[in-house]
C-alpha positions in Angstrom: 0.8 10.9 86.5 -2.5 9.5 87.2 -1.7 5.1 86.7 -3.7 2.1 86.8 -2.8 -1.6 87.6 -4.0 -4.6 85.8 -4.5 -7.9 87.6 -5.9 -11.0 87.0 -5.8 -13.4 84.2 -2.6 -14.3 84.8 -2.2 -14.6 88.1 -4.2 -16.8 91.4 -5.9 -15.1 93.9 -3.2 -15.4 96.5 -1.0 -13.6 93.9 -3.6 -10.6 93.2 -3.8 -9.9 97.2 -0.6 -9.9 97.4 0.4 -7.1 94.7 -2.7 -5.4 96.4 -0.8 -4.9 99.2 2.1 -3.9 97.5 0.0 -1.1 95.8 -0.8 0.2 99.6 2.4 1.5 99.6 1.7 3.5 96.7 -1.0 6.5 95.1 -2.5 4.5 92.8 -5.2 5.7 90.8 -6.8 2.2 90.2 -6.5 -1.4 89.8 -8.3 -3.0 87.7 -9.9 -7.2 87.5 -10.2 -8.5 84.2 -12.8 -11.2 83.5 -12.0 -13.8 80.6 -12.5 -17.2 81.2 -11.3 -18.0 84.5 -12.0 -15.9 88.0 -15.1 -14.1 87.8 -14.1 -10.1 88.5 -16.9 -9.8 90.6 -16.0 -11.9 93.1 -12.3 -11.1 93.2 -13.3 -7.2 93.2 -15.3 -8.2 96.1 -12.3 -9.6 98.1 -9.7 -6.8 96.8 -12.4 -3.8 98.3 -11.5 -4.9 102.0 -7.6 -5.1 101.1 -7.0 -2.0 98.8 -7.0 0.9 101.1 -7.6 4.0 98.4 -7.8 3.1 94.8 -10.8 3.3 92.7 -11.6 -0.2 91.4 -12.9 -1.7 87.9 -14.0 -4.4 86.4 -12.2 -4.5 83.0 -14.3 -6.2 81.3 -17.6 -7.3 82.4 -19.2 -8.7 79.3 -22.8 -7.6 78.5 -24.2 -10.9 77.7 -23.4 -13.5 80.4 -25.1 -11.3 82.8 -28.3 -8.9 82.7 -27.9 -5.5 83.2 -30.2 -6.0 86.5 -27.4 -8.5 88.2 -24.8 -6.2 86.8 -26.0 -3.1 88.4 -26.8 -5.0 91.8 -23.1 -6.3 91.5 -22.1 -2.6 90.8 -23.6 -1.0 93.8 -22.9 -4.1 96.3 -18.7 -3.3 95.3 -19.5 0.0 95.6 -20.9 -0.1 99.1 -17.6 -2.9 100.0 -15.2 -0.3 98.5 -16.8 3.2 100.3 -17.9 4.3 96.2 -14.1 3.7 94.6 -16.3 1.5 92.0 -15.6 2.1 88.4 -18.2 0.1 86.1 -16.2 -1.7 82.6 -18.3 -3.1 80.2 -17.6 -4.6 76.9 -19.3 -6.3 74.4 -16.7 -9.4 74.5 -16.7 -11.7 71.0 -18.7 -14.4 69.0 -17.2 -17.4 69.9 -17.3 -16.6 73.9 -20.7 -15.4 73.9 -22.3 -18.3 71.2 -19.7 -20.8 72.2 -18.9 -20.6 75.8 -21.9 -18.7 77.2 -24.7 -20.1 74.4 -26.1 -17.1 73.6 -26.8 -15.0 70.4 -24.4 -12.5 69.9 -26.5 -10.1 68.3 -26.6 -6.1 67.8 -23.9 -5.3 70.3 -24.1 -1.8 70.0 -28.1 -1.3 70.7 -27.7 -4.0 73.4 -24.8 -1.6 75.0 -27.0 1.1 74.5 -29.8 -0.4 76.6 -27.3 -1.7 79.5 -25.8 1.5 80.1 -29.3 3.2 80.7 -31.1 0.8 82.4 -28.0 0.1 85.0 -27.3 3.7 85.4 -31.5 3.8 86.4 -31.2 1.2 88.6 -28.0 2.9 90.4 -30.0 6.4 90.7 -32.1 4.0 93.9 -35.3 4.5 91.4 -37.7 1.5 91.0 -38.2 1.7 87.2 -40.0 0.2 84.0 -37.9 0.2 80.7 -38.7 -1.3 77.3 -36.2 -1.5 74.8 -35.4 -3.7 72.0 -34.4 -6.6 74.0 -35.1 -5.6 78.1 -38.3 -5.2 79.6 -38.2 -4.2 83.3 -41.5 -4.0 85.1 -41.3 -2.1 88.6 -37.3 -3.1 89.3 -36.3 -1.2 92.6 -32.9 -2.4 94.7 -33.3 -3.4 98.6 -30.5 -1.5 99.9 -29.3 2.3 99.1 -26.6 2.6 96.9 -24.0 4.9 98.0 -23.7 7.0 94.8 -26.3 8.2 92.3 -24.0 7.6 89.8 -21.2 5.1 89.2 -19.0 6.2 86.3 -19.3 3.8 83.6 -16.0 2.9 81.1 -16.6 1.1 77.6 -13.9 -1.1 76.0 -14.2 0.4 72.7 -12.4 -1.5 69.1 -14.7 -0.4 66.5 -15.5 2.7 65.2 -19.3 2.5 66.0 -18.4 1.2 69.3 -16.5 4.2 69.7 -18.5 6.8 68.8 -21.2 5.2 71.0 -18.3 5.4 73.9 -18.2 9.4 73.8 -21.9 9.6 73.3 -22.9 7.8 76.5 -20.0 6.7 78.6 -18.1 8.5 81.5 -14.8 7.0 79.4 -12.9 4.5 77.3 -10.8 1.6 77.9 -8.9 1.3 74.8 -6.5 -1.9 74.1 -4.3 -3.1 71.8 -4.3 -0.3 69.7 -1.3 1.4 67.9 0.2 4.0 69.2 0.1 6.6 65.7 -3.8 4.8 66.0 -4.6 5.5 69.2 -3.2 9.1 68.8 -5.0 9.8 66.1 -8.6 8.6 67.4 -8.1 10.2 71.1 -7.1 13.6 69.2 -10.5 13.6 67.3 -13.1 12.1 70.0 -11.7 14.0 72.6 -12.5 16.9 69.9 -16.0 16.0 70.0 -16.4 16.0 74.2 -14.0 14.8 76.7 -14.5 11.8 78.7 -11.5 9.4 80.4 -9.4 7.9 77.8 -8.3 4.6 79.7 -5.9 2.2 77.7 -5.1 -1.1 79.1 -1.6 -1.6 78.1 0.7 -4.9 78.1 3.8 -4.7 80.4 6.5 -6.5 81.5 9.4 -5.3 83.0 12.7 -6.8 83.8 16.2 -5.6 84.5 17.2 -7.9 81.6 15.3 -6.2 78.5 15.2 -8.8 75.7 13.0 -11.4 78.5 10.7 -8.5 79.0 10.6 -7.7 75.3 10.4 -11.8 74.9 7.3 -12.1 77.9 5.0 -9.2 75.7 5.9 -10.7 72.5 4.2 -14.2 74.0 1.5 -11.8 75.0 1.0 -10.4 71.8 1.0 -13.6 69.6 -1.3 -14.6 72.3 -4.4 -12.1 71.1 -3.4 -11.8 67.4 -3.8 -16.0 67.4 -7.0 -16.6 69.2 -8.9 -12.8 69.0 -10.3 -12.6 65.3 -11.2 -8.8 66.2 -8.0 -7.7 67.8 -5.9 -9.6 64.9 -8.4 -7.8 62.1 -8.1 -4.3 63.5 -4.2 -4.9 63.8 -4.2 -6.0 60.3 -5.9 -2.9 59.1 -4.0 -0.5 61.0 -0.6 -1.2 60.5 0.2 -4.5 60.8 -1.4 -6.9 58.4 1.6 -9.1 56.9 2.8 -9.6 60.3 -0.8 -10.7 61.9 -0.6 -12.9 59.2 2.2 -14.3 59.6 1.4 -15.2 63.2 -2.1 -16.5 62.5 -0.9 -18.5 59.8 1.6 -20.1 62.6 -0.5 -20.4 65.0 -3.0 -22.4 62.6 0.4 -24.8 62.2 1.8 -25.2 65.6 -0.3 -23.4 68.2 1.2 -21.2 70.5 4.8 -22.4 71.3 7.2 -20.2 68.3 4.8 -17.7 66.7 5.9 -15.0 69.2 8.9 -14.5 67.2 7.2 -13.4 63.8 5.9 -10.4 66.6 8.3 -7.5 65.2 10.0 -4.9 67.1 7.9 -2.3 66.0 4.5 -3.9 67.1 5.9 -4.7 70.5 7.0 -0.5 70.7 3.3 0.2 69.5 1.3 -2.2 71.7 3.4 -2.5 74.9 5.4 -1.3 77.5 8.0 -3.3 78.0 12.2 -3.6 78.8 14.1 -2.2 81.2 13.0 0.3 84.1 14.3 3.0 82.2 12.5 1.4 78.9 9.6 1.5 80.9 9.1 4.7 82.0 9.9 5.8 78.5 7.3 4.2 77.2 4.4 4.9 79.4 5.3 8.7 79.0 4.8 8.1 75.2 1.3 7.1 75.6 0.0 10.1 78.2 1.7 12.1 75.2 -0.7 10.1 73.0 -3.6 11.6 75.1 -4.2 8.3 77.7 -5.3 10.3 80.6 -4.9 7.0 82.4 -2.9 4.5 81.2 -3.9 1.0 82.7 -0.9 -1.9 83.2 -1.6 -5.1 82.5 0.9 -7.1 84.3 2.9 -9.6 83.2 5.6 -11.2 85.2 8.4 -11.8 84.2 9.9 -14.7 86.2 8.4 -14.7 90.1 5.6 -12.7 90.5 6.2 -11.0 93.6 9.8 -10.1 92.5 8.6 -8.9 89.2 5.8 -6.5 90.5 7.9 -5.3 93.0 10.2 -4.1 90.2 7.3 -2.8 88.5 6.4 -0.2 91.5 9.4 0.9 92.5 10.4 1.4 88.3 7.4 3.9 88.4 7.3 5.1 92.1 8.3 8.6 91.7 5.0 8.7 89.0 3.0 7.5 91.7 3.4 9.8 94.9 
């Protein structure tokens, strides 16, 4: 079974290394650097490319506003070259308030603007000088100073929408799907992948423990976590499924932040939205997804208690799936 590995948000750098190295020890397919609002992915990428020995790495998310698709592609071939072409390009769109309130830009037309990053990096990437006018870029004679060591570096969209979706299979080499439930997400990967297969990547919220009901206890955090502060995540839960109980924790949230609303997260949207328990629980679990149709599903670690301890649990819970 083909599995990827999460790391960042929640961890320092010290701490990324050193599940790195644990990862040596294992076939991985991929790890994976988020990029929210703390550690840029870039520069942590950067630093992972010299300790990682095979995996292919990506950034899950870079956001397509707080950097033009010019920087992006130079930072795409520079990890590229630093990895030996194990580079896997994420993009996303991100959300309103980070892009407007954070970043001070307009968050406008997210899917033409996607549109016009994926073509003009994937130029850039094919060594070309080139010109492009689109709706919002204009390029005038843009060539790189080194050689990139691929043509092409495959390119994954985080995809919620359905329009962001479809716009996924049309020009993306695949998906990195999140927080979606599972009778969803079965249902949507059955009928794109229909259409024309591409890599159906879901990031997926784990925490593991010998002790169940902490692990069960550390994703429910997690999961209050996104339906409180991600108006898109909490919306497409609520129409999918779950919309008393992503009201429930909103409304909560809205009275006493994050501290207690992790217990209105119910049993069955921690089943559909995590992977989390026991070893046994775990593997369980992630076996239910690939049956979902995730060709590759993507581990977002959580620790639960030390970190080192609790990735180490992690690996060896999932080492025969990763020889």
């Amino acid at each position: 079974m083909r599995l990827g590995f999460s790391l960042g948000s929640l961890l320092s750098v010290e701490e990324i290394l050193g599940c790195v190295k644990i990862l040596n020890s294992y076939s991985t397919d991929s790890i994976w650097i988020p990029e929210t609002w703390g550690m840029d992915c870039v520069s942590i990428l950067s630093s992972i490319s010299g300790v990682s020995k095979n995996p292919k790495l990506g950034s899950s998310i870079i956001n397509i506003y707080s950097r033009s698709p010019a920087l992006i592609a130079m930072s795409a071939v520079t990890i590229d070259t630093l990895s030996n072409g194990r580079f896997i390009l994420g993009l996303g769109t991100s959300s309103r308030p980070i892009v407007e309130d954070w970043h001070g830009l307009e968050f406008k037309n997210p899917l033409q603007r996607m549109r016009e990053y994926v073509h003009i990096i994937r130029l850039i990437v094919s060594g070309k000088k080139i010109s492009y006018n689109g709706e919002f870029f204009h390029l005038n004679n843009f060539g790189l100073l080194i050689k990139p060591p691929r043509k092409e570096i495959p390119i994954y969209l985080a995809a919620i929408n359905e329009k962001m979706v479809d716009l996924t299979w049309e020009i993306a080499n695949g998906v990195i799907f999140y927080l979606r439930p599972l009778p969803e997400l079965k249902k949507t990967i059955k009928k794109m992948q229909a259409t024309k297969k591409i890599d159906v990547a879901c990031q997926l919220i784990t925490c593991v423990s010998e002790d169940s009901e902490k692990a069960i206890t550390r994703a429910k955090e997690t999961i209050a976590f996104y339906v409180s502060v991600g108006k898109i995540y909490r919306e497409f839960l609520a129409s999918n499924g779950f919309q008393n109980e992503t009201i429930a924790i909103f409304d909560e949230y809205k009275k006493s932040g994050l501290k207690d609303n992790y217990r209105l997260v119910t049993d069955d949207m921690v089943n559909s939205l995590s992977i989390s328990g026991n070893p046994e629980d775990v593997k369980r679990k992630i076996r239910q997804f690939a049956e979902a149709g995730v060709d590759l599903p993507i581990l977002q670690f959580n620790p639960v208690g030390k970190v080192r301890e609790s990735f180490e649990l992690l690996t060896k819970t999932l080492a025969s799936d990763m020889k």
